[in-house]
C-alpha positions in Angstrom: -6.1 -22.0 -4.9 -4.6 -22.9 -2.1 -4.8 -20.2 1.3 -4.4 -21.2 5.0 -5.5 -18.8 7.6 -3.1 -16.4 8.0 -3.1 -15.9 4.5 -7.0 -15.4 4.6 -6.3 -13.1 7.9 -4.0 -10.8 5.8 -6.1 -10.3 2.6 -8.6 -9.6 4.8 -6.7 -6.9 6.8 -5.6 -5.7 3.7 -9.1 -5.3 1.3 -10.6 -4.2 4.9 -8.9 -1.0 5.7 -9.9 2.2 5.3 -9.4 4.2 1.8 -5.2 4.3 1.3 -3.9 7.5 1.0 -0.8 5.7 -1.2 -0.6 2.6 -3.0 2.7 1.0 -4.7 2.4 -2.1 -6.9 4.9 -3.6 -8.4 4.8 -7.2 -10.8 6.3 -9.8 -12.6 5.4 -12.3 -14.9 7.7 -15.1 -16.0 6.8 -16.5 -19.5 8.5 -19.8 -20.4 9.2 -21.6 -24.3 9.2 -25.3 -23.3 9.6 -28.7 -25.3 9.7 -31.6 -23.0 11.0 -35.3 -23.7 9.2 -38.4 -24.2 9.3 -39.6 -20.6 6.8 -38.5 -17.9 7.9 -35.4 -15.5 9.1 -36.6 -12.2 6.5 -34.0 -10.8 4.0 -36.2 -12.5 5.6 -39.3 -10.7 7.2 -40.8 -13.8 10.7 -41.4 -14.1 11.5 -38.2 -16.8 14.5 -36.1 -15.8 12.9 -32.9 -16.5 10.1 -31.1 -15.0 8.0 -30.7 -18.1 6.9 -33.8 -20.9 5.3 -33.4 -23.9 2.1 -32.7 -22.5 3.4 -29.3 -21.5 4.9 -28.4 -24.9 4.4 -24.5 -26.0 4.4 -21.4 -24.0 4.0 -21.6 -20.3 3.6 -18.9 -17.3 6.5 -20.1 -14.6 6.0 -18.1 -12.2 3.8 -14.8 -11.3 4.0 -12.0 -8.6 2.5 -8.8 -7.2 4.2 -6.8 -4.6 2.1 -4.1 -3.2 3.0 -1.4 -0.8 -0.1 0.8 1.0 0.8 3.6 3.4 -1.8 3.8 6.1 -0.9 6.8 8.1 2.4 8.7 8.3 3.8 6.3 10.7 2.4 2.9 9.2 2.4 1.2 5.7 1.6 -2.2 5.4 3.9 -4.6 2.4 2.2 -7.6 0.9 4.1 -10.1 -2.1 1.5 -12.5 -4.0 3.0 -15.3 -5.6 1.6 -17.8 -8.3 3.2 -20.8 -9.6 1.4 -23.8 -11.6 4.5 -26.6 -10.5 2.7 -29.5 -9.6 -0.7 -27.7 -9.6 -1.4 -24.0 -9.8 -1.2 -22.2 -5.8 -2.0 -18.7 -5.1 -0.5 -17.5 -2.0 1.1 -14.8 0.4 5.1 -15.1 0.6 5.0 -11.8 2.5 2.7 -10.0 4.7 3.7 -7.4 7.6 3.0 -4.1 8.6 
């Protein structure tokens, strides 16, 4: 997993606050059927066209996501949006993060 600071600073913020009156979640998971060719991926640095080789034959998760909403008072609500992908390795990170 992958996290630099200000991702670290915002799950912190986030897990750290006081009980949430309100909570929203929202998600997606993107499920892929794949059958790659002979030649290596390029993401793998080989010369294959594609971005998956045989090696990654079968059902795959491309791409997942949480969205979450917490109001914090009547005036404040803070948004967050998780993302996973596993292209080249698997990362774990904040796309979005404000109050």
């Amino acid at each position: 997993m992958i996290m630099n600071k200000w991702q670290a600073l915002a799950l912190a913020s986030v897990f750290g606050l006081p009980a949430v009156a309100f909570a929203e979640h929202d998600g997606l998971v993107t499920v892929s059927a794949v059958r790659g060719d002979q030649l290596t991926s390029y993401q793998r640095k080989g010369i294959g066209l594609y971005r998956y080789d045989q090696e990654h034959d079968g059902v795959v998760i491309s791409q997942a996501m949480l969205s979450s909403r917490f109001e914090l008072t009547s005036d404040w609500s803070a948004h967050t949006v998780l993302n996973a992908h596993p292209d080249p390795e698997l990362t774990v990170g904040f796309s979005q993060a404000y109050l």
